[in-house]
N, CA, C and O atoms as a CHARMM CRD file, in Angstrom:
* protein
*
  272
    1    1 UNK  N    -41.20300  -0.20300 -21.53300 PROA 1      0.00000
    2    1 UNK  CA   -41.07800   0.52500 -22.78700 PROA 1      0.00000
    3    1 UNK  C    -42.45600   1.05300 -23.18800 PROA 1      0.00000
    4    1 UNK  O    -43.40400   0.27100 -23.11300 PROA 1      0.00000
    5    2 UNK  N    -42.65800   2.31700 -23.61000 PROA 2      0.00000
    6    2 UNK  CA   -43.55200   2.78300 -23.99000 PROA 2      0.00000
    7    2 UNK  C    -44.21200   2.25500 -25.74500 PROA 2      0.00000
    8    2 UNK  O    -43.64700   1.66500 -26.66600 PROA 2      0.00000
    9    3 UNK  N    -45.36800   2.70200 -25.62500 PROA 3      0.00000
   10    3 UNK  CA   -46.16700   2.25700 -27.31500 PROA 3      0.00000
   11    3 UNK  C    -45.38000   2.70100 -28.26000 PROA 3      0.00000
   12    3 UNK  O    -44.96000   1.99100 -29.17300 PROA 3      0.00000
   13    4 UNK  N    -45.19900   3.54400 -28.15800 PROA 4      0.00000
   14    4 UNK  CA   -44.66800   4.87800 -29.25300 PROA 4      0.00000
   15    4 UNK  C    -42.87000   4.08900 -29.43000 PROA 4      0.00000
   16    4 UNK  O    -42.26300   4.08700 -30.50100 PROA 4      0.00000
   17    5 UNK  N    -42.34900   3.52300 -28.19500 PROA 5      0.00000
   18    5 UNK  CA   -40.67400   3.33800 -28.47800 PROA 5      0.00000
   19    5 UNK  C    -41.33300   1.96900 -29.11500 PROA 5      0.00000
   20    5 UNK  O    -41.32800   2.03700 -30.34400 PROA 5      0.00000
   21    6 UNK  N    -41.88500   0.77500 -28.62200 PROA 6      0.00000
   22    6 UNK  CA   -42.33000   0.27400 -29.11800 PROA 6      0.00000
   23    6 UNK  C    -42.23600  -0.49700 -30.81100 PROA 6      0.00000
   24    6 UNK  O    -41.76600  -1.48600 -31.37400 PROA 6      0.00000
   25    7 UNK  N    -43.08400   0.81100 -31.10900 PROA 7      0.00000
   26    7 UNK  CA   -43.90700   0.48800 -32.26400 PROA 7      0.00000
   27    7 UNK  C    -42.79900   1.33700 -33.07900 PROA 7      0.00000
   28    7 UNK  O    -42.77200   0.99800 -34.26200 PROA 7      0.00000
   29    8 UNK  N    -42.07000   2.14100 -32.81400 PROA 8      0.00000
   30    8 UNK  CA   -40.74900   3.06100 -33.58800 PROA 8      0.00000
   31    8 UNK  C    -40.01000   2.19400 -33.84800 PROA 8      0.00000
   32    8 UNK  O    -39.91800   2.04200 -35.06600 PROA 8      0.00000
   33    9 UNK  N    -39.31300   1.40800 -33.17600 PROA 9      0.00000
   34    9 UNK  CA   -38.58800   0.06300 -33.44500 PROA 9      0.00000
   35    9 UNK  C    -39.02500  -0.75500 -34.34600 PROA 9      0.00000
   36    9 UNK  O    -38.39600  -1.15600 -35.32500 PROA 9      0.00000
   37   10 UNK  N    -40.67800  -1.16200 -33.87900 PROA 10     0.00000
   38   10 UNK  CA   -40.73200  -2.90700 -34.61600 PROA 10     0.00000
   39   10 UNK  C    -41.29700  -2.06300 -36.03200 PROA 10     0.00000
   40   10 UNK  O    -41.48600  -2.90900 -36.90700 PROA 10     0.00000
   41   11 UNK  N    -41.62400  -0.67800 -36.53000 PROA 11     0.00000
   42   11 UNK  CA   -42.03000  -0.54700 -37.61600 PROA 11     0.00000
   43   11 UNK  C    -40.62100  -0.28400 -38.30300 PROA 11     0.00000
   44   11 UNK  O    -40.51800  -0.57400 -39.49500 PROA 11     0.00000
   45   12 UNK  N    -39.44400   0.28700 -37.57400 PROA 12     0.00000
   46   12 UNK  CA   -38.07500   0.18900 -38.74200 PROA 12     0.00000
   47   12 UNK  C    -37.60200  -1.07800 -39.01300 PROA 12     0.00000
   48   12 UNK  O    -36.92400  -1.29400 -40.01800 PROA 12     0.00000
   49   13 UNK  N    -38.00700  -2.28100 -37.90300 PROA 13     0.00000
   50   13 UNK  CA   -37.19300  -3.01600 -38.41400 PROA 13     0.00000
   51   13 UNK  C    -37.78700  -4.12300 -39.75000 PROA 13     0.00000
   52   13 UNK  O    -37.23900  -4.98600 -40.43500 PROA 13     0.00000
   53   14 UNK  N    -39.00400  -3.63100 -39.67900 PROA 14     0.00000
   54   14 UNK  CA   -40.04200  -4.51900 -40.37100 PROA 14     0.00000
   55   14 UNK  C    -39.95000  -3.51600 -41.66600 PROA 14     0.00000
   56   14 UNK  O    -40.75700  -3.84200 -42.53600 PROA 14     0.00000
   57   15 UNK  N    -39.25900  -2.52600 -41.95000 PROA 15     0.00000
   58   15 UNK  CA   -38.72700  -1.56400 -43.34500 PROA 15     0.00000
   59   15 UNK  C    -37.65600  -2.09800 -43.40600 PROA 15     0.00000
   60   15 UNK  O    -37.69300  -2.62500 -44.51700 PROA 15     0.00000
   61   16 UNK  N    -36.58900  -2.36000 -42.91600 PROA 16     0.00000
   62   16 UNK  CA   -35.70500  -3.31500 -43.55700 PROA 16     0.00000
   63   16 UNK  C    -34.51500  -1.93000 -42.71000 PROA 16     0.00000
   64   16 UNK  O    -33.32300  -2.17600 -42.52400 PROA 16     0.00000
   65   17 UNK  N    -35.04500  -0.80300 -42.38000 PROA 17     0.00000
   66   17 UNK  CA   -33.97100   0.48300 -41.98900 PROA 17     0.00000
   67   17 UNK  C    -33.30300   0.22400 -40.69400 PROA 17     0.00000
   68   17 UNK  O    -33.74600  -0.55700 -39.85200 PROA 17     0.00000
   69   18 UNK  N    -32.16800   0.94800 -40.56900 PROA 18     0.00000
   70   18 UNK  CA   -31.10700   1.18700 -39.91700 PROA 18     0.00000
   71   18 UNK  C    -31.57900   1.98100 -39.05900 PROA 18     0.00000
   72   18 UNK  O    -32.65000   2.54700 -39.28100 PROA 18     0.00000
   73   19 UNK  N    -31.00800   2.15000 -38.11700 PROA 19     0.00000
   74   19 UNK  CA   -30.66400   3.58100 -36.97600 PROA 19     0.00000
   75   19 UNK  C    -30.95900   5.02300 -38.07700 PROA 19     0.00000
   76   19 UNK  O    -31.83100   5.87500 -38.24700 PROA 19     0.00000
   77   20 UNK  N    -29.53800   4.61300 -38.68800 PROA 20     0.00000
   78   20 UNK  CA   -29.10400   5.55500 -39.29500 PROA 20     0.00000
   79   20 UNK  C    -29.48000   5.76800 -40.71700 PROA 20     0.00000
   80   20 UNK  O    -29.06500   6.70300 -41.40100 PROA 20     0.00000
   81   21 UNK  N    -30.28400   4.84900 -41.10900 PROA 21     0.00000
   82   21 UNK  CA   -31.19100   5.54500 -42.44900 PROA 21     0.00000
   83   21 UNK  C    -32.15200   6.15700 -42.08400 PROA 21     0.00000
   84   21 UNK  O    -32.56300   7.19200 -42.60800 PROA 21     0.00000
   85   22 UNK  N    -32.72800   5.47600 -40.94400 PROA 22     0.00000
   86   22 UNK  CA   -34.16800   6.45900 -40.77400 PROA 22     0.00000
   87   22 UNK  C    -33.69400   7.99400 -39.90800 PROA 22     0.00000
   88   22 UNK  O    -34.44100   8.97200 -39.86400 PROA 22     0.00000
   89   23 UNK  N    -32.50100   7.94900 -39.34700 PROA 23     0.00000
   90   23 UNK  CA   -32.42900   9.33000 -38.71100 PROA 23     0.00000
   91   23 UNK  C    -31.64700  10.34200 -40.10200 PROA 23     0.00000
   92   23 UNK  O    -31.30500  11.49000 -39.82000 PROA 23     0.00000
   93   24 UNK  N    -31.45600   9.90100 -41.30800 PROA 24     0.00000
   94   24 UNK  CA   -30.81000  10.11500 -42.53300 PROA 24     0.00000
   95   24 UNK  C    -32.19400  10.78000 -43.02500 PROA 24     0.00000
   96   24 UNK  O    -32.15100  12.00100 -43.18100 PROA 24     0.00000
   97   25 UNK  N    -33.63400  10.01300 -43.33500 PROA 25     0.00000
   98   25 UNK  CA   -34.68500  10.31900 -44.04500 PROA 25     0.00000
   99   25 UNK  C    -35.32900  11.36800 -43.24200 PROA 25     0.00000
  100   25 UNK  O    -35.93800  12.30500 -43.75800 PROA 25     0.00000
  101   26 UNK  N    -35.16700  11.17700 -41.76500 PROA 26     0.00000
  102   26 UNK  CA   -35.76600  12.28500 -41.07200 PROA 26     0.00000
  103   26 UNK  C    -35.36600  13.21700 -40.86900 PROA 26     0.00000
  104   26 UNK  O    -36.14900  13.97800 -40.30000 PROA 26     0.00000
  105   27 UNK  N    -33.81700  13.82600 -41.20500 PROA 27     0.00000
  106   27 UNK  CA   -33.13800  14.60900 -41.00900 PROA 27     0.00000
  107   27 UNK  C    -32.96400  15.42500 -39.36700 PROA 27     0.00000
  108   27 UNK  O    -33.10400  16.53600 -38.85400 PROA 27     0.00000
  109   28 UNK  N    -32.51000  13.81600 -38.95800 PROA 28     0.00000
  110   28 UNK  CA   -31.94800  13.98000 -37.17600 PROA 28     0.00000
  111   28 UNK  C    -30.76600  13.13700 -36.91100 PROA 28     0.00000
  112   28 UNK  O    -30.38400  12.43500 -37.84800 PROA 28     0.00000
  113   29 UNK  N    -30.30100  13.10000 -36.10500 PROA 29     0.00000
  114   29 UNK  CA   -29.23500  12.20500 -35.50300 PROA 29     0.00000
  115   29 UNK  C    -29.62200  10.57100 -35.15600 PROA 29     0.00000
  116   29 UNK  O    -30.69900  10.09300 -34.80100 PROA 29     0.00000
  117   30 UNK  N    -28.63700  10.07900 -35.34200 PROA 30     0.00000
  118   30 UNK  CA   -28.89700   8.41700 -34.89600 PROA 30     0.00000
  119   30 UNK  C    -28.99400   8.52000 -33.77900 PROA 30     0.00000
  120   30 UNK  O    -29.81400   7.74200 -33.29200 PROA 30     0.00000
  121   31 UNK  N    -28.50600   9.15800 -33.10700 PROA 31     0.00000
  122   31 UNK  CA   -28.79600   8.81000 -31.64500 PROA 31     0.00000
  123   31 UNK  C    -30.27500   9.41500 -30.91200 PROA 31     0.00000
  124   31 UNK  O    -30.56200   9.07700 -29.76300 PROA 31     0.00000
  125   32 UNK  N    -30.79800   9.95900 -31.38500 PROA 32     0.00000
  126   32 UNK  CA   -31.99200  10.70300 -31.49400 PROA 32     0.00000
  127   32 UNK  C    -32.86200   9.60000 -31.66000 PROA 32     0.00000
  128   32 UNK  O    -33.83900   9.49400 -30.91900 PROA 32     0.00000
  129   33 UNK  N    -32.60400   8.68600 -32.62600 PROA 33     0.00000
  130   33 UNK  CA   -33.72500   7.62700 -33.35000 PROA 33     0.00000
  131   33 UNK  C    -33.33500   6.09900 -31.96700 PROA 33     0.00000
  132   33 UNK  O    -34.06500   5.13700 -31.72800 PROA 33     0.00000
  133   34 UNK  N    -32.03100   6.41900 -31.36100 PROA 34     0.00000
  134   34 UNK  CA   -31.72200   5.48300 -30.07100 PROA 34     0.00000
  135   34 UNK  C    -32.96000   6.34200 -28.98600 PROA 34     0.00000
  136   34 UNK  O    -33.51900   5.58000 -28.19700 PROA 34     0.00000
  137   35 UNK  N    -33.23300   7.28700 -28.94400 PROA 35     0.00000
  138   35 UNK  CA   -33.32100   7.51900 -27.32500 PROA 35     0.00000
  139   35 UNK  C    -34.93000   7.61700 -27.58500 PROA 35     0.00000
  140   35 UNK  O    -35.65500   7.69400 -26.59300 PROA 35     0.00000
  141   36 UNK  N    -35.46100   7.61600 -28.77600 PROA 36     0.00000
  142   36 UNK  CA   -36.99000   7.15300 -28.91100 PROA 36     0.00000
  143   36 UNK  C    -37.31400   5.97800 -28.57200 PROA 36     0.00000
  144   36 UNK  O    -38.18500   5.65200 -27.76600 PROA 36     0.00000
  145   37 UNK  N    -36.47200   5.17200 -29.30800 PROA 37     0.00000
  146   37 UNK  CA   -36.59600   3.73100 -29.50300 PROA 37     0.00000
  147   37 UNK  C    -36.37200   2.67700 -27.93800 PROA 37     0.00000
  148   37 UNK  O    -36.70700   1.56000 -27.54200 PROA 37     0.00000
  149   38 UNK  N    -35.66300   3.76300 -27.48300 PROA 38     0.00000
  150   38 UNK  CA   -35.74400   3.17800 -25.72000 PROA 38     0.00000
  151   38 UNK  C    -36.69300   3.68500 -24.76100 PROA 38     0.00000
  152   38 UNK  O    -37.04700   3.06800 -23.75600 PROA 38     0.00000
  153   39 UNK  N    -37.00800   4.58400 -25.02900 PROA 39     0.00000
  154   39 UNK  CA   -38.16500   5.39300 -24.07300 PROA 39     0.00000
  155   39 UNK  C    -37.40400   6.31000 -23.48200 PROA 39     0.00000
  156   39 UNK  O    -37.79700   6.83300 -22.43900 PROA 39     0.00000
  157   40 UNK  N    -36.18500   6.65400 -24.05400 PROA 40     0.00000
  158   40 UNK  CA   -35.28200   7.47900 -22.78000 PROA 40     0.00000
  159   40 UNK  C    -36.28600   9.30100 -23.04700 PROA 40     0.00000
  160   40 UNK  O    -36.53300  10.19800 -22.24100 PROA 40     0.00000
  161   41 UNK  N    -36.61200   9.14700 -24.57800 PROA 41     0.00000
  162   41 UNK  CA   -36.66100  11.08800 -24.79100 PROA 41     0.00000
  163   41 UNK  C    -38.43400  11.04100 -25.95000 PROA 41     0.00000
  164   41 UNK  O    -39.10600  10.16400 -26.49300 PROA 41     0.00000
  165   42 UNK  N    -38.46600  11.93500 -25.86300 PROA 42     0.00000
  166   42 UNK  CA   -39.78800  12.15800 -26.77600 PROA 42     0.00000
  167   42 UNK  C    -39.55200  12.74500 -27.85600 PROA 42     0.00000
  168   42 UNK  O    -39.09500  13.86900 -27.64600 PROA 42     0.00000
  169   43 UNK  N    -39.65200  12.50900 -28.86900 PROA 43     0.00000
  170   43 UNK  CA   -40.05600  13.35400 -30.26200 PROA 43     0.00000
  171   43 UNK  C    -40.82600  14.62600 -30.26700 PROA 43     0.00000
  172   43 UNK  O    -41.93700  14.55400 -29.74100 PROA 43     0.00000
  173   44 UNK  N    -40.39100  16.01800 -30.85400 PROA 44     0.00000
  174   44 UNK  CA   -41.41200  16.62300 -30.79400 PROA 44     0.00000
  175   44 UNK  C    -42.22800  16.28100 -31.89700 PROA 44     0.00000
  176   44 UNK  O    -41.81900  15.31400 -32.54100 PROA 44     0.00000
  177   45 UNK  N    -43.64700  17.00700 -32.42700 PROA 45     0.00000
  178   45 UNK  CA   -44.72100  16.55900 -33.15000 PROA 45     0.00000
  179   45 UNK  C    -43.98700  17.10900 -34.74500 PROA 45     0.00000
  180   45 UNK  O    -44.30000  16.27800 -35.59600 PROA 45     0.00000
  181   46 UNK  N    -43.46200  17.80300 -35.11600 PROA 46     0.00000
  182   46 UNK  CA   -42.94900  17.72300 -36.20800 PROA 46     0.00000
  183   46 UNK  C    -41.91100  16.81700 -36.68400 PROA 46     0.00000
  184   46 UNK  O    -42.06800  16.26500 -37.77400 PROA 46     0.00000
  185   47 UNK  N    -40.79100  16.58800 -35.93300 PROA 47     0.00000
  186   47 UNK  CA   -40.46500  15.34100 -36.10200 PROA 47     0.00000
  187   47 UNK  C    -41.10100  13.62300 -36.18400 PROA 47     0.00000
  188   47 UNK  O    -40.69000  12.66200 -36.83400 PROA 47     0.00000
  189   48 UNK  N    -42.43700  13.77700 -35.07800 PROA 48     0.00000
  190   48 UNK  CA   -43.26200  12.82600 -34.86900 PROA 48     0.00000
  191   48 UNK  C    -43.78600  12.66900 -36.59500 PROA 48     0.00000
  192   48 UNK  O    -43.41800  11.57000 -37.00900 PROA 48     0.00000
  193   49 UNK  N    -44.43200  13.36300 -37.52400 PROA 49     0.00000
  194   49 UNK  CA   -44.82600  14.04300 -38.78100 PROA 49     0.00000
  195   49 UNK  C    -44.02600  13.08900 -39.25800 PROA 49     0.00000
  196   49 UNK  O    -44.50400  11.96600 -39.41400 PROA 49     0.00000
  197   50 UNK  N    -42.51600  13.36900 -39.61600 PROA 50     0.00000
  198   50 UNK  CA   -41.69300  12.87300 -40.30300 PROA 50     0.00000
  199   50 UNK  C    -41.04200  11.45500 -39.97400 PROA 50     0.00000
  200   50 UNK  O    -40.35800  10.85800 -40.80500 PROA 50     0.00000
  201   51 UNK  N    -41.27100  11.02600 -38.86300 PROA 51     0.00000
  202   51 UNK  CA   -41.36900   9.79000 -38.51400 PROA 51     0.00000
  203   51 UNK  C    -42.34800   8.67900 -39.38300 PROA 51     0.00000
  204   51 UNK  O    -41.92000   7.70700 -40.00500 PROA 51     0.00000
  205   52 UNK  N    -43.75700   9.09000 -39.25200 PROA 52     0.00000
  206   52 UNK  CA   -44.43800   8.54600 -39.58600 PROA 52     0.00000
  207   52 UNK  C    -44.21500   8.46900 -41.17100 PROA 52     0.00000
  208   52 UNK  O    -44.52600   7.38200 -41.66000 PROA 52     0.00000
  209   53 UNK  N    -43.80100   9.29600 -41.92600 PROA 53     0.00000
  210   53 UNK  CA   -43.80400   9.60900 -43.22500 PROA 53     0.00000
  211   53 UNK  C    -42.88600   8.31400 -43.94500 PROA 53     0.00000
  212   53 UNK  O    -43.25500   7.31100 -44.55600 PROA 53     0.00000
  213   54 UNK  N    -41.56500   8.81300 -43.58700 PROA 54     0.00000
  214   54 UNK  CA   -40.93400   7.79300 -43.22500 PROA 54     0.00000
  215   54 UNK  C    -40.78600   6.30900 -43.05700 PROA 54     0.00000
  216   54 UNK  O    -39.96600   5.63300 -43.67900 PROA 54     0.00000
  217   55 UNK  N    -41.64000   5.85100 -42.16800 PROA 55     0.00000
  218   55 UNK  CA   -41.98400   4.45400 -42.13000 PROA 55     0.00000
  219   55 UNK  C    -43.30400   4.25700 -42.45300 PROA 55     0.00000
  220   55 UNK  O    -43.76200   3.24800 -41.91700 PROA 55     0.00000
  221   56 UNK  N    -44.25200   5.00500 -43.29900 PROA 56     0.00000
  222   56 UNK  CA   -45.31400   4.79400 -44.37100 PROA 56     0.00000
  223   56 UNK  C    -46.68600   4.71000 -43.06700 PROA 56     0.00000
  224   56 UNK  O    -47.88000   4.49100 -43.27400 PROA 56     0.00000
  225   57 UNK  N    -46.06500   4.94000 -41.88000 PROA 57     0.00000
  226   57 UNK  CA   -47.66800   5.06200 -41.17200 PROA 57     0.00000
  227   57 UNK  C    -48.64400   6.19800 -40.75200 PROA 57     0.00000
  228   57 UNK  O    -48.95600   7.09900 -41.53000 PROA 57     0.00000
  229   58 UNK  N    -49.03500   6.11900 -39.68100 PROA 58     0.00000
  230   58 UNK  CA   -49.79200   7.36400 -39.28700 PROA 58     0.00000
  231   58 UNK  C    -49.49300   7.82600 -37.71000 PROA 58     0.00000
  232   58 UNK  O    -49.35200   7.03900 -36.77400 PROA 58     0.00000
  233   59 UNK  N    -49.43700   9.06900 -37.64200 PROA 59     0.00000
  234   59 UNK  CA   -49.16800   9.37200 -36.36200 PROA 59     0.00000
  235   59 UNK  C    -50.06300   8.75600 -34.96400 PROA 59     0.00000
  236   59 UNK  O    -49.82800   8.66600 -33.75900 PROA 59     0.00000
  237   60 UNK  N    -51.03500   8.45400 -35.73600 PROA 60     0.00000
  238   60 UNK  CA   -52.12800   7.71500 -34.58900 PROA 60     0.00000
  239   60 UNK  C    -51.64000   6.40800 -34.01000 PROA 60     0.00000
  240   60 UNK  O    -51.74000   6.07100 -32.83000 PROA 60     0.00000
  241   61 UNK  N    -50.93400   5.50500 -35.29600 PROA 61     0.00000
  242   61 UNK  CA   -50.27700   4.19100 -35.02200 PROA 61     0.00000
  243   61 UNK  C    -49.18000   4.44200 -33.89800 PROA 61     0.00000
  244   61 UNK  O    -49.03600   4.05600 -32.73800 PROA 61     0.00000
  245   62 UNK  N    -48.33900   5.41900 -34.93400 PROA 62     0.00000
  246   62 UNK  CA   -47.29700   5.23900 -33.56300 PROA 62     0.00000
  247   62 UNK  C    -47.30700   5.65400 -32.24600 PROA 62     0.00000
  248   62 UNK  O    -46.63700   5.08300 -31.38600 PROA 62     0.00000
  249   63 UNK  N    -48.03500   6.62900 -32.01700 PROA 63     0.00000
  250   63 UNK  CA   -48.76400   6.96000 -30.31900 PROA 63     0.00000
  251   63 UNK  C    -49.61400   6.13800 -29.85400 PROA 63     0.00000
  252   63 UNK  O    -50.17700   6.40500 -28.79300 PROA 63     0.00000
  253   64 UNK  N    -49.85600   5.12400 -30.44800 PROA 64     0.00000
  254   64 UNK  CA   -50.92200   4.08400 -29.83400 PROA 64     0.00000
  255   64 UNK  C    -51.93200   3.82100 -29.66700 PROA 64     0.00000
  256   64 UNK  O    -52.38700   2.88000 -29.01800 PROA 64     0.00000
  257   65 UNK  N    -52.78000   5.14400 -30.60000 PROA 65     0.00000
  258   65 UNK  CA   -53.66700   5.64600 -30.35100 PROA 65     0.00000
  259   65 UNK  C    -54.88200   4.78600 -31.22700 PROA 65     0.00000
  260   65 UNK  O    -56.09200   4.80000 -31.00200 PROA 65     0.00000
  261   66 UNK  N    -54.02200   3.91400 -32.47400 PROA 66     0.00000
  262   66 UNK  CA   -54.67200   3.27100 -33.38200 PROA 66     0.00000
  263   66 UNK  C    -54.08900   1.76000 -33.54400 PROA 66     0.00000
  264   66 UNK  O    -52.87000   1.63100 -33.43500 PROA 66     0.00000
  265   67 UNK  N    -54.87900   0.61700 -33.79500 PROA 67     0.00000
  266   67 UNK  CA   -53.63800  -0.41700 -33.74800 PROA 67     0.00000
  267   67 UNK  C    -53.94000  -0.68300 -35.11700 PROA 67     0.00000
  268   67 UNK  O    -54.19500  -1.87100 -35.31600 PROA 67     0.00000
  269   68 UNK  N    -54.00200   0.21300 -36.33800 PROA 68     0.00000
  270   68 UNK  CA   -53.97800  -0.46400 -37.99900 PROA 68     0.00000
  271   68 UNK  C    -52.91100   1.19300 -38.59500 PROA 68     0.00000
  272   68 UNK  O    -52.56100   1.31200 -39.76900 PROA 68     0.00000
């Protein structure tokens, strides 16, 4: 599993969110927020944006690029 599926997971589940709230706040599909969360597909960077927004971090965290 990649950083990014990773850290997409353990930061929704540590918000208390669903599949389907966070693909609700991001305005995408649940299954969309499945195929990150496995490593199957990539986010593009505007969605990446709203990801982060979302679960209150920074795009650096969730690419791995930062570990705070």
């Amino acid at each position: 599993m990649n950083r990014f599926a990773e850290r997409l997971r353990e930061l929704r589940l540590d918000s208390g969110m669903s599949r389907k709230q966070l693909a609700e706040a991001c305005r995408t599909f649940e299954r969309n927020i499945s195929y990150w969360e496995l490593g199957q597909r990539e986010c593009n960077f505007d969605m990446l944006i709203k990801l982060a927004n979302a679960l209150n971090t920074t795009t650096d965290y969730l690419l791995g690029r930062t570990d705070y």
